[in-house]
MARVOKE-811835 format. One record per atom (N, C-alpha, C, O): y, x, z. Coordinates in steps of 0.02 Angstrom, whole numbers, padded with zeros to 5 digits, always signed. Example, Ala and Ser with C-alpha at 12.3 -4.5 7.8 and 13.67 -1.06 7.14 Angstrom:
# residues 2
-00284+00660+00390 -00225+00615+00390 -00165+00660+00390 -00166+00712+00423 -00112+00642+00354 -00053+00684+00357 +00002+00645+00394 +00057+00670+00402 
END
This chain:
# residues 285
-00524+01914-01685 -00485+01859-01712 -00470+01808-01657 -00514+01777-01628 -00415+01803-01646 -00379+01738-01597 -00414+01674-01626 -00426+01660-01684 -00427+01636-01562 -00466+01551-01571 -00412+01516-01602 -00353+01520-01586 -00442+01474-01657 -00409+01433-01666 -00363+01366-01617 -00380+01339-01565 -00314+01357-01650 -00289+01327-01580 -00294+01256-01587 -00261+01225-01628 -00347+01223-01538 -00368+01141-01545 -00337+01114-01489 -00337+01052-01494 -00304+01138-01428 -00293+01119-01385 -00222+01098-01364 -00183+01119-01406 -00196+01070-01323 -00095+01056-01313 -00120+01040-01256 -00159+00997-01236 -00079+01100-01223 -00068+01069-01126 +00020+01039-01130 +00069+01074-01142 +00019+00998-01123 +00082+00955-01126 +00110+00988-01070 +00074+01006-01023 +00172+00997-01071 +00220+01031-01041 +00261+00992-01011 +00242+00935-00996 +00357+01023-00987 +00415+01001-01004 +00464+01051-01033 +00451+01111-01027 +00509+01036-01057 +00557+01097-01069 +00580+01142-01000 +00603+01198-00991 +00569+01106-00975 +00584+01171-00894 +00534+01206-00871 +00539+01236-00818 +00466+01208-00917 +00422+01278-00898 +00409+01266-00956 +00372+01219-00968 +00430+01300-01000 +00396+01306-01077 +00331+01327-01109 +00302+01308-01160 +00320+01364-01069 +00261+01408-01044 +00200+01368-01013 +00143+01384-01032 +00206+01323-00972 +00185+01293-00939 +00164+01333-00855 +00169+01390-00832 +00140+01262-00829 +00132+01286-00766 +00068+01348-00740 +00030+01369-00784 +00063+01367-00690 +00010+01423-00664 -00044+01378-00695 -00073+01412-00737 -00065+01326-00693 -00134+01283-00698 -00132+01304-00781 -00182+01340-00788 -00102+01299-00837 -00083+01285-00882 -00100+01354-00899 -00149+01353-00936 -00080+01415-00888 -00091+01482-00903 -00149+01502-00874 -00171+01554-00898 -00177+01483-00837 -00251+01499-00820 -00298+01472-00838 -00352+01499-00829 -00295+01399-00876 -00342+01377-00913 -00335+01395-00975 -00383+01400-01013 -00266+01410-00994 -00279+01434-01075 -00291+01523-01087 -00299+01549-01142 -00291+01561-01018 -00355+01600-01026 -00426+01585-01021 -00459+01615-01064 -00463+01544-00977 -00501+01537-00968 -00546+01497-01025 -00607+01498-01028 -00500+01462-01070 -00514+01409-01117 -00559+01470-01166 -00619+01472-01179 -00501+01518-01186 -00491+01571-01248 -00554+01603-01246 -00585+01619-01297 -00586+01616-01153 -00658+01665-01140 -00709+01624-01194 -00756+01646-01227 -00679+01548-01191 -00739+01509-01223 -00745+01507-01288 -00798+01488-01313 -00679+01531-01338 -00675+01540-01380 -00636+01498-01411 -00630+01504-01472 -00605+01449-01376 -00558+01394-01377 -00485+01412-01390 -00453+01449-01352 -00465+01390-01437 -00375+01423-01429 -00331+01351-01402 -00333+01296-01430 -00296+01368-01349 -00242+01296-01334 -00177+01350-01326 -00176+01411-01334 -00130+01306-01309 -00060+01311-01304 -00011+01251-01275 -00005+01191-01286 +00024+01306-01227 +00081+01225-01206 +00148+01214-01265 +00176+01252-01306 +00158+01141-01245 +00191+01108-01301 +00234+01066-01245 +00202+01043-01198 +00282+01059-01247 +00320+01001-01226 +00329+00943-01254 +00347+00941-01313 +00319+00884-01216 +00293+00817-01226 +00348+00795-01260 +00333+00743-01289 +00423+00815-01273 +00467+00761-01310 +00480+00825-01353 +00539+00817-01370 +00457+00889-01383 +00459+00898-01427 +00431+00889-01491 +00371+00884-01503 +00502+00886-01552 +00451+00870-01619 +00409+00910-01640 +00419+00965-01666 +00326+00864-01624 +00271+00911-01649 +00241+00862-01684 +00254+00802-01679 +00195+00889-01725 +00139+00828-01761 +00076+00852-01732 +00036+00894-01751 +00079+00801-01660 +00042+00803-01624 -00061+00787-01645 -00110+00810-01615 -00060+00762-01677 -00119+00756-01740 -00141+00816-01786 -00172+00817-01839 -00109+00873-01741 -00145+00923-01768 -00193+00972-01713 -00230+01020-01722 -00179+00944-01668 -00212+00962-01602 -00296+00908-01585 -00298+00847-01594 -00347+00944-01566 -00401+00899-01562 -00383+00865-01501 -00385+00804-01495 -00367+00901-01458 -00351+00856-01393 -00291+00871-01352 -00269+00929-01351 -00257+00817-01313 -00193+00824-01295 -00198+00831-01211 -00207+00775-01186 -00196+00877-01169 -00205+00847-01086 -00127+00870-01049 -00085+00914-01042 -00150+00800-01031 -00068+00815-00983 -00058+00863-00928 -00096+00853-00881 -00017+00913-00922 -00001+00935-00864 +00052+00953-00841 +00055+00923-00787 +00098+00984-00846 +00160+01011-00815 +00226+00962-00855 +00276+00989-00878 +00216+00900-00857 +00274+00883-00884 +00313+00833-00825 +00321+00772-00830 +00329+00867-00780 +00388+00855-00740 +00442+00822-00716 +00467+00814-00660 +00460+00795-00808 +00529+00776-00786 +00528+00723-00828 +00583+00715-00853 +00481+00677-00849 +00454+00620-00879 +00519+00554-00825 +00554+00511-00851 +00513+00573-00730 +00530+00511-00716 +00594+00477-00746 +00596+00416-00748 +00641+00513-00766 +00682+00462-00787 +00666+00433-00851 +00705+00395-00879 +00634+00442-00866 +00601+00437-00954 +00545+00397-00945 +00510+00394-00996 +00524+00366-00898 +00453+00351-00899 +00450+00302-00951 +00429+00325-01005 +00466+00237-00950 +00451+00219-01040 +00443+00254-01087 +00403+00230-01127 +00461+00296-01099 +00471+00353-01171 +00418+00390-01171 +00387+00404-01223 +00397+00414-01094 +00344+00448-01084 +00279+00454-01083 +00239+00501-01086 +00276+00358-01075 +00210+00332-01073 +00211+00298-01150 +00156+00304-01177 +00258+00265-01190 +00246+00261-01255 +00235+00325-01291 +00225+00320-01352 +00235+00382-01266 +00229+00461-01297 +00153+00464-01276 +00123+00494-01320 +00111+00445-01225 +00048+00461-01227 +00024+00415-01273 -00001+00435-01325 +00027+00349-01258 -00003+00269-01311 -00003+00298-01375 -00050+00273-01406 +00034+00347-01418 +00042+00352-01494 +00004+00411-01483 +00001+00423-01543 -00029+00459-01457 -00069+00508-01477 -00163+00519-01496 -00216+00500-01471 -00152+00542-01526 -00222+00510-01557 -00297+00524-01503 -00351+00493-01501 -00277+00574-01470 -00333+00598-01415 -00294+00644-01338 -00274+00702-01341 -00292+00615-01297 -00253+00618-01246 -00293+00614-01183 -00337+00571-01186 -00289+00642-01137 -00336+00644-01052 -00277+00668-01002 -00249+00720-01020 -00254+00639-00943 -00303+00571-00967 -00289+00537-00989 -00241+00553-01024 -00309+00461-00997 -00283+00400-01058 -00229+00375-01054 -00205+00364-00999 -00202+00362-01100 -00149+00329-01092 -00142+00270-01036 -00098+00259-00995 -00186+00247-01047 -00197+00167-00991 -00182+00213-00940 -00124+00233-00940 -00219+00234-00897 -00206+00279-00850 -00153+00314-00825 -00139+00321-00765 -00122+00338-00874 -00039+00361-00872 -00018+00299-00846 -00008+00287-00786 -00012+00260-00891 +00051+00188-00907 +00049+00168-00828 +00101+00163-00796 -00029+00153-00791 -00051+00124-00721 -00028+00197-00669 -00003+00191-00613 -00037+00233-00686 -00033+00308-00631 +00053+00326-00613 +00077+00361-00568 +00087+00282-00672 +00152+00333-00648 +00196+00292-00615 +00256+00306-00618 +00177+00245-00584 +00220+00205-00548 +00173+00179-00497 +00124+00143-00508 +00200+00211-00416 +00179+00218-00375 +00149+00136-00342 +00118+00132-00289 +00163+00090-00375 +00136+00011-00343 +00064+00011-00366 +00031-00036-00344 +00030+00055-00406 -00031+00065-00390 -00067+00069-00329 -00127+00071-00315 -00012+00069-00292 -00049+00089-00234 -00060+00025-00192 -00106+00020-00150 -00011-00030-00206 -00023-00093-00195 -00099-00136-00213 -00129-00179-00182 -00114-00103-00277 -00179-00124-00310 -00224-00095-00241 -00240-00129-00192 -00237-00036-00250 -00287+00003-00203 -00293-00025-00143 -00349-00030-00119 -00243-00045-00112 -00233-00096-00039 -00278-00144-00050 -00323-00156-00009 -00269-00177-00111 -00310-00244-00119 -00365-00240-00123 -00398-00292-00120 -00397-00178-00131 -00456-00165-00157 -00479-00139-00115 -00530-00109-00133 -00464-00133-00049 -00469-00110+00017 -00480-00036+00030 -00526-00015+00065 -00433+00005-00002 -00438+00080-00002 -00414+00092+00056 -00366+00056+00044 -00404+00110+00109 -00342+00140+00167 -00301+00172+00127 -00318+00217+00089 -00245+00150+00133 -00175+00187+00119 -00139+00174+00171 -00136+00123+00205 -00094+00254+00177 -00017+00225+00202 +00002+00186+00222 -00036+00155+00185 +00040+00130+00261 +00051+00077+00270 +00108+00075+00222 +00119+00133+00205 +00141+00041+00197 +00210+00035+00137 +00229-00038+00132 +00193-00086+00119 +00302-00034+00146 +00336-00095+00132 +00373-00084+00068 +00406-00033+00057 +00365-00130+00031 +00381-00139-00035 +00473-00169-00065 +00471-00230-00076 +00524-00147-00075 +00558-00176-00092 +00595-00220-00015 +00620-00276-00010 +00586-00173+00028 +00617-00204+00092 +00694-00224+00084 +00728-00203+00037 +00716-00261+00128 +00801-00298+00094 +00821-00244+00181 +00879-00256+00199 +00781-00189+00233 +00818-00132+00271 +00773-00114+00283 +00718-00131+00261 +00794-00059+00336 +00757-00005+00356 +00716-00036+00403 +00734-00093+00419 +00654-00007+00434 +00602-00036+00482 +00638-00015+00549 +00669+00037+00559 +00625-00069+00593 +00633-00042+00663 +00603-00015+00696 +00627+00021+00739 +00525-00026+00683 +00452-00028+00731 +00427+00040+00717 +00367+00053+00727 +00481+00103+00685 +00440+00145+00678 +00491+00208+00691 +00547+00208+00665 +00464+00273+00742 +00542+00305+00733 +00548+00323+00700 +00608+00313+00692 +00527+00364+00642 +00533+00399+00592 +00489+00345+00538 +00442+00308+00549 +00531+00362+00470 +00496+00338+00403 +00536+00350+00360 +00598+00347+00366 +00498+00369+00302 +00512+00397+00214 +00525+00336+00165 +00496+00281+00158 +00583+00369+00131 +00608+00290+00091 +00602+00364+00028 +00617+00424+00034 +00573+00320-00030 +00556+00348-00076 +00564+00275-00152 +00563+00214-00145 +00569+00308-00202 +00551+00278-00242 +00479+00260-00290 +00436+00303-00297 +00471+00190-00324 +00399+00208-00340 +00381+00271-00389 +00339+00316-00382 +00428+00258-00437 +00428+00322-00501 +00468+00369-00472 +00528+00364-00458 +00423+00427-00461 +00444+00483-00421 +00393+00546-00444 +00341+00534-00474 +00410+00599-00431 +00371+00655-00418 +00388+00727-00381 +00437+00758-00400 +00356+00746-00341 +00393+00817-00317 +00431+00779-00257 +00481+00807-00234 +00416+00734-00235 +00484+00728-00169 +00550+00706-00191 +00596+00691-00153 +00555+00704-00275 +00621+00662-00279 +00645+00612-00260 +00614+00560-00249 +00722+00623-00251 +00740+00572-00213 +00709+00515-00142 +00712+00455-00127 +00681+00577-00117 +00642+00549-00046 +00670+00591-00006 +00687+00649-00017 +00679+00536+00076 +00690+00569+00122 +00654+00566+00184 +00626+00511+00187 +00642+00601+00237 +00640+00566+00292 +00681+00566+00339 +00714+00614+00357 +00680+00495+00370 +00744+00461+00429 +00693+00455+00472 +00632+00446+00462 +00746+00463+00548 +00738+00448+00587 +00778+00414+00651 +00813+00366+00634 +00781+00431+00730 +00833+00393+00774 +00908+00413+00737 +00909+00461+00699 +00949+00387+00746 +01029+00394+00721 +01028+00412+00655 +01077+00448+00642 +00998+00404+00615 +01019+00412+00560 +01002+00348+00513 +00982+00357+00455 +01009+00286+00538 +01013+00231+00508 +01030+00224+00458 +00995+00210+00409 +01138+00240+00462 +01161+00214+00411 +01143+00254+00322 +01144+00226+00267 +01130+00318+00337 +01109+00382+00302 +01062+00346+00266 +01070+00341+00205 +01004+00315+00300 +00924+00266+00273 +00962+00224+00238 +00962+00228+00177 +01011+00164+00279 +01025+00106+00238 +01061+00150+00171 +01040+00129+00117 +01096+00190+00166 +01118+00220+00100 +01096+00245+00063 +01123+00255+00009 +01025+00271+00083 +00992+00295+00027 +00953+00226-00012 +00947+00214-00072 +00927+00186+00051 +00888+00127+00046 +00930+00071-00028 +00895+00037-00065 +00991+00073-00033 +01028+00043-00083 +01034+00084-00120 +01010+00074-00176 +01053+00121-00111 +01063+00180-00183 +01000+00147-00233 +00998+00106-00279 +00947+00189-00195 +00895+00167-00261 +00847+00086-00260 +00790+00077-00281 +00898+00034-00225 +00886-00024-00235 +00943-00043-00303 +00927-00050-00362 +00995-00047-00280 +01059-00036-00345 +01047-00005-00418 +01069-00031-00470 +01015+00043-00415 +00988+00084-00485 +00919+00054-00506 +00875+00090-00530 +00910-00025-00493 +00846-00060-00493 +00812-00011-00497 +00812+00011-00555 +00773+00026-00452 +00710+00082-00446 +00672+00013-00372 +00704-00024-00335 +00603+00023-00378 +00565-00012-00332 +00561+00033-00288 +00546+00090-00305 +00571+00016-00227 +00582+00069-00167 +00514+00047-00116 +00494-00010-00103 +00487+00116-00092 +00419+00134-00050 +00459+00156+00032 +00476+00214+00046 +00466+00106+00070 +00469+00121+00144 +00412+00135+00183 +00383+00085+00203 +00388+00187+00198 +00319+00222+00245 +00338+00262+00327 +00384+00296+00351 +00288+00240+00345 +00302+00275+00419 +00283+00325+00411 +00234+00334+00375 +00327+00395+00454 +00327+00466+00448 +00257+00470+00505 +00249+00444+00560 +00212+00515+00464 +00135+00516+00518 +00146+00605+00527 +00160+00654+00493 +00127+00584+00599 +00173+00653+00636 +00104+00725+00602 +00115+00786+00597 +00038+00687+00586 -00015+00731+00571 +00015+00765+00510 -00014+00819+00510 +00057+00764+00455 +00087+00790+00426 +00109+00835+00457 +00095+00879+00415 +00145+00876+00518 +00180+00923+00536 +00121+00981+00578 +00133+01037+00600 +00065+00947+00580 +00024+01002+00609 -00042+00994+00553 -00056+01052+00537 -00077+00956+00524 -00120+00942+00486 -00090+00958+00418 -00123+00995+00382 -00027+00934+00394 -00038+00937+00345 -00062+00879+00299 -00100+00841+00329 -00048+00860+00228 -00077+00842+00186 -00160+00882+00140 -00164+00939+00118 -00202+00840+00138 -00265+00854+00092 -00245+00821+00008 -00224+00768-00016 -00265+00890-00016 -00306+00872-00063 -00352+00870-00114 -00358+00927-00138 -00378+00840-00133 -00443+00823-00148 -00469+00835-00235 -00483+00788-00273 -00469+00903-00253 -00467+00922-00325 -00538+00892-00366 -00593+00918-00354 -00531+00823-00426 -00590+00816-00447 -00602+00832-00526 -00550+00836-00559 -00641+00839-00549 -00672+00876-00609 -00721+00833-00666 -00780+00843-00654 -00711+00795-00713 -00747+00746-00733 -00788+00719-00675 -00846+00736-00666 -00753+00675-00635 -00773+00634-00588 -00810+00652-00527 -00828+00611-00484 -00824+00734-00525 -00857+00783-00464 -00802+00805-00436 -00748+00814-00465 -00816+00815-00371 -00782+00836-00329 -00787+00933-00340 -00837+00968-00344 -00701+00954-00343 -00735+01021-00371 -00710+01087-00318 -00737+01142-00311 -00628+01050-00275 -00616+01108-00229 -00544+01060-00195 -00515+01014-00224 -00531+01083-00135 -00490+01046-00088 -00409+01093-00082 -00413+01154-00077 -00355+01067-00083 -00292+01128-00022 -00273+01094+00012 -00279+01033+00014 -00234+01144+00060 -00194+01085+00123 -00139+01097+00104 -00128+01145+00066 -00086+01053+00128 -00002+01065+00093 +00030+01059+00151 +00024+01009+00186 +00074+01122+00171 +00107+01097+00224 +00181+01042+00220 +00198+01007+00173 +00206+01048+00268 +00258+00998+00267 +00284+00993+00216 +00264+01036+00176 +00339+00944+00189 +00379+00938+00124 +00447+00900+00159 +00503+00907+00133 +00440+00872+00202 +00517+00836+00228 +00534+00872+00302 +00502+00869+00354 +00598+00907+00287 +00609+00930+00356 +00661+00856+00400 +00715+00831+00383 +00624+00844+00446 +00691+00815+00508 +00758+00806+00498 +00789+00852+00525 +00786+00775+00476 +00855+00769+00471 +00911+00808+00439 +00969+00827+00451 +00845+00810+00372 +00875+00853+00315 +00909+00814+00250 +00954+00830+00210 +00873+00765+00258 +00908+00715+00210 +00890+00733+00146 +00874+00792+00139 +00886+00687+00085 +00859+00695+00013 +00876+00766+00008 +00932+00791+00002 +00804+00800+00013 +00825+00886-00002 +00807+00902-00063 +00803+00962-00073 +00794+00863-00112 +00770+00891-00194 +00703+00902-00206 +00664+00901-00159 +00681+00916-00277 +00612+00926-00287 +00571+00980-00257 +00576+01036-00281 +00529+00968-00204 +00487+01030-00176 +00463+01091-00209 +00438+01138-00178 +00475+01084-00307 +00452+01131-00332 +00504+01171-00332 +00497+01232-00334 +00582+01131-00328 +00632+01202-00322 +00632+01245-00265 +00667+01295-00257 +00587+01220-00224 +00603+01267-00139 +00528+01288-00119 +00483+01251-00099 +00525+01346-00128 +00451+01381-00097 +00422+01391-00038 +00372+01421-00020 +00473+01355-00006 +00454+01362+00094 +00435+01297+00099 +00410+01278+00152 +00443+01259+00053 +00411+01192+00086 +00339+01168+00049 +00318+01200+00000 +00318+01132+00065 +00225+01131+00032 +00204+01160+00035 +00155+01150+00000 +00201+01206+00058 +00165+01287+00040 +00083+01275+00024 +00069+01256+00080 +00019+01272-00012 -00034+01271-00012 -00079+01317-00001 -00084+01372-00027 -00124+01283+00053 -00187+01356+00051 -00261+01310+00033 -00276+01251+00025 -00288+01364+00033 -00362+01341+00010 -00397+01303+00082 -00390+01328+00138 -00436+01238+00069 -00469+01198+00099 -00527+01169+00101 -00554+01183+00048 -00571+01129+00139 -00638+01094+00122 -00625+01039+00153 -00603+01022+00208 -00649+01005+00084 -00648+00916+00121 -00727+00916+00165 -00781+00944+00169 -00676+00851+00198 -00756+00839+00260 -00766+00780+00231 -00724+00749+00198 -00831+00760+00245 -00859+00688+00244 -00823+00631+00251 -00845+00573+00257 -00786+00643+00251 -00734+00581+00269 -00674+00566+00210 -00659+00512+00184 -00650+00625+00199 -00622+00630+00154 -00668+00623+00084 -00637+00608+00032 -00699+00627+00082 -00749+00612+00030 -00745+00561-00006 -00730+00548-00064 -00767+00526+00054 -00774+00445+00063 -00712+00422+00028 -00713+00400-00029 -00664+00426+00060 -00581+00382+00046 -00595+00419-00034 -00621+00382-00076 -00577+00499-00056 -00567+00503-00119 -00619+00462-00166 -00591+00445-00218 -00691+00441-00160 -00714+00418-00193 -00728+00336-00216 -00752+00308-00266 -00690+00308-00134 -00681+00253-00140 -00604+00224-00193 -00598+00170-00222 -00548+00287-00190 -00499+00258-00235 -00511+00275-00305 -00482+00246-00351 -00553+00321-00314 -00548+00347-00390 -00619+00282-00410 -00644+00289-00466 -00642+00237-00375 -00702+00195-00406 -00648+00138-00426 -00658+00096-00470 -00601+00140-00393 -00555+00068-00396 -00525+00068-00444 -00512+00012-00467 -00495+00136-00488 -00462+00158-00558 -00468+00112-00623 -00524+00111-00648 -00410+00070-00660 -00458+00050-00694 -00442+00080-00762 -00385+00092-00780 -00503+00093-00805 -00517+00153-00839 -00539+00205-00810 -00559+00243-00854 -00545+00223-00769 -00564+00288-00704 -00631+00316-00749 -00643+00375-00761 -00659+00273-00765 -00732+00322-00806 -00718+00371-00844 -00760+00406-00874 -00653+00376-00846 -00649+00439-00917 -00574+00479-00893 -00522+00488-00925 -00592+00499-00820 -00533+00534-00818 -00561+00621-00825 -00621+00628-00814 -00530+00670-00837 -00536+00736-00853 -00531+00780-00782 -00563+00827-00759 -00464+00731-00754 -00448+00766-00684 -00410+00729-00655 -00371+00689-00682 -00421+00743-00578 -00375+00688-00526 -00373+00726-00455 -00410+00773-00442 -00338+00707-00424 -00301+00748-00365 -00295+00700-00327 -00252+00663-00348 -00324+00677-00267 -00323+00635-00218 -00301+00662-00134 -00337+00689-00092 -00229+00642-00133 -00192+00671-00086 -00180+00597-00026 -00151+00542-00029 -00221+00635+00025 -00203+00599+00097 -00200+00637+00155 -00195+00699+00153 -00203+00605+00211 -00177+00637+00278 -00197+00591+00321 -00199+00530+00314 -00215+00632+00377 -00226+00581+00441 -00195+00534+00463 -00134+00536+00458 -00227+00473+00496 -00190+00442+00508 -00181+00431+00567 -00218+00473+00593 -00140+00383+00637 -00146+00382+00704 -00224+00394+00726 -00230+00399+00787 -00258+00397+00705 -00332+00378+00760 -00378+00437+00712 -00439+00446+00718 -00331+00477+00663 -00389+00534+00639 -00405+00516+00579 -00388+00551+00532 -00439+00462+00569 -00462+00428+00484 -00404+00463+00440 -00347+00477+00458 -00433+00472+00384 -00400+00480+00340 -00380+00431+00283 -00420+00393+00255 -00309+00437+00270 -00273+00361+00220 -00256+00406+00149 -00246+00467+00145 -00257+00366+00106 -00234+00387+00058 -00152+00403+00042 -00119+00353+00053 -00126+00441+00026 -00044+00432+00028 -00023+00440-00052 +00035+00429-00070 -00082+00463-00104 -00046+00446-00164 -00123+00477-00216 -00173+00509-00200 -00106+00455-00264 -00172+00471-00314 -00161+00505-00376 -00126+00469-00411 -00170+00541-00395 -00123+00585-00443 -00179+00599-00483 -00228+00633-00468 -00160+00555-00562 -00189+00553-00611 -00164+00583-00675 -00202+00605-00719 -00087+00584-00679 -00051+00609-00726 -00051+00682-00741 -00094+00711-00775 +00016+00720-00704 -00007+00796-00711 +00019+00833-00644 +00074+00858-00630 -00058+00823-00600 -00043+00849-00525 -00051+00930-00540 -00052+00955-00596 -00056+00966-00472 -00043+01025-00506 -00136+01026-00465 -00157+00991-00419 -00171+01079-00503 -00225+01079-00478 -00253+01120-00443 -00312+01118-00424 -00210+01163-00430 -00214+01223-00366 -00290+01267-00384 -00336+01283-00346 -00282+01280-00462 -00319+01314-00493 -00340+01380-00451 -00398+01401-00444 -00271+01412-00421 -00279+01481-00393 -00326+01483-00320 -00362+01530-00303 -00317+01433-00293 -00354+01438-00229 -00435+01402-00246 -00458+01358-00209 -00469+01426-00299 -00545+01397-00295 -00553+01433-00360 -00529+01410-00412 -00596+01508-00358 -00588+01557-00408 -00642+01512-00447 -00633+01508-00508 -00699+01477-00419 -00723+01455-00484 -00696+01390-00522 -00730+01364-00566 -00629+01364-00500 -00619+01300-00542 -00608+01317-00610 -00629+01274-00648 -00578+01371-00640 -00530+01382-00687 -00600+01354-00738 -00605+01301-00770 -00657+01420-00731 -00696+01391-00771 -00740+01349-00783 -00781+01354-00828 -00736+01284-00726 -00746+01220-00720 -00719+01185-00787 -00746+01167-00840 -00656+01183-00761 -00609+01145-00791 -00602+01161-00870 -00590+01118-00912 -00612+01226-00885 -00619+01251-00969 -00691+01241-01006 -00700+01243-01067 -00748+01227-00949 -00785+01191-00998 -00787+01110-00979 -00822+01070-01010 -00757+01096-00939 -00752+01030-00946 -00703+01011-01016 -00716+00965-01055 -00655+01048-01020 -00606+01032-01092 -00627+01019-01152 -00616+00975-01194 -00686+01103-01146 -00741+01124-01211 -00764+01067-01226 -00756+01051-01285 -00793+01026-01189 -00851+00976-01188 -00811+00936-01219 -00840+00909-01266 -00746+00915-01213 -00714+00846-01257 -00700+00864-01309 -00682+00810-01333 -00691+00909-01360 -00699+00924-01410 -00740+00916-01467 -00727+00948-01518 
END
């Protein structure tokens, strides 16, 4: 007899199915005897028939983000929390974390141009995901920056100016897979912005770029992931979090973004997460 189904991995309509993370926990769930299923987040469901709701593959929330985060606030059992959503999906969190003395990124906020003092840097928006609408600039391509730099100043979006850190092109991005608040398995991501490619689209449509392999955080990295996920507020009750940074000039590692909503969790590269993560689910039930 098939498990009853208590579970909803929140989706989008563009993987209906849901993502790799999404199909490997709802085998892994099922070993437990658990039945889940993906659902897409703006479809009509009576979501109150599900014991628990966890976010993951829903994608395409950014232009929707009001809608998206009043869509977690109305569900009756949700991970992670709504608070958490509402604070996670708009990248000036990261302004908080500064204050709270996390290392991040360096980021100019809502700049009125482009930086001089740096040759290369990424103009991005705060509500973003996947590399949307981000680019990276560099020498001669000013006016390209100042045009993207208005574009999404004009479409009132809060705009993230960062210096391009060259350890990205040989290092790579970390990150930092956690598991009811344990640290549970690491990947590295390679590049995502080529050189003078200009806003190239969401990294999930193009498979040559990010590419992920399996990794181990060092002591260091430790440190930074555990110092931003203490700063969280609500953080005591997250299910799962993805803490993505990269070296910085002198080696330390900075934070470059904190992904609380629905990161992808690179289930495949750490054969024992899957069933981490399915009795971590079990357990909220």
């Amino acid at each position: 007899m098939a498990p009853r189904t208590t579970v909803a991995f929140a989706t989008c309509s563009l993987l209906p199915e849901g993502s790799d993370d999404v199909q490997i926990l709802t085998g892994a769930l099922a070993s437990l005897g658990v039945g889940a299923e993906a659902v897409s987040w703006d479809a009509e469901v009576d979501w109150s028939r599900y014991d628990l709701v966890v976010i993951r593959s829903t994608w395409d929330y950014t232009a929707r983000r009001d809608e998206f985060v009043a869509w977690a606030e109305s569900l009756p059992r949700v991970l992670n929390p709504a608070g958490v959503v509402r604070w996670n999906t708009d990248k000036r969190y990261l302004r908080e974390l500064a204050e709270a003395g996390v290392p991040i990124v360096p980021t100019l906020w809502d700049p009125d141009d482009i930086p001089s003092g740096w040759p290369e840097y990424v103009v991005k928006p705060a509500v973003s995901i996947g590399s949307r609408d981000t680019a990276r600039w560099g020498p001669g391509e000013e006016d390209a920056a100042r045009a993207h730099l208005r574009s999404l100043r004009d479409a009132g979006r809060t705009v993230m100016v960062q210096p391009y850190l060259r350890a990205v092109d040989t290092a790579g991005e970390t990150a930092l897979v956690f598991c009811e608040g344990e640290y549970s398995h690491a990947g590295r991501k390679a590049q995502i912005l080529s050189a003078g490619a200009g806003v190239q689209g969401p990294v999930r449509d193009d498979p040559a770029r990010g590419q992920v392999t399996a990794s181990t955080a060092t002591e260091a990295e430790l440190a930074l992931a555990g110092r931003a996920l203490s700063a969280v507020p609500g953080g005591e009750d997250l299910l799962y979090a993805r803490v993505d940074m990269i070296p910085g000039p002198d080696g330390a590692p900075l934070l470059i973004e904190l992904e609380l909503t629905e990161p992808n969790l690179y289930l495949q590269h750490d054969p024992g997460s899957p069933d981490r993560f399915a009795k971590a689910i079990a357990a909220r039930l």
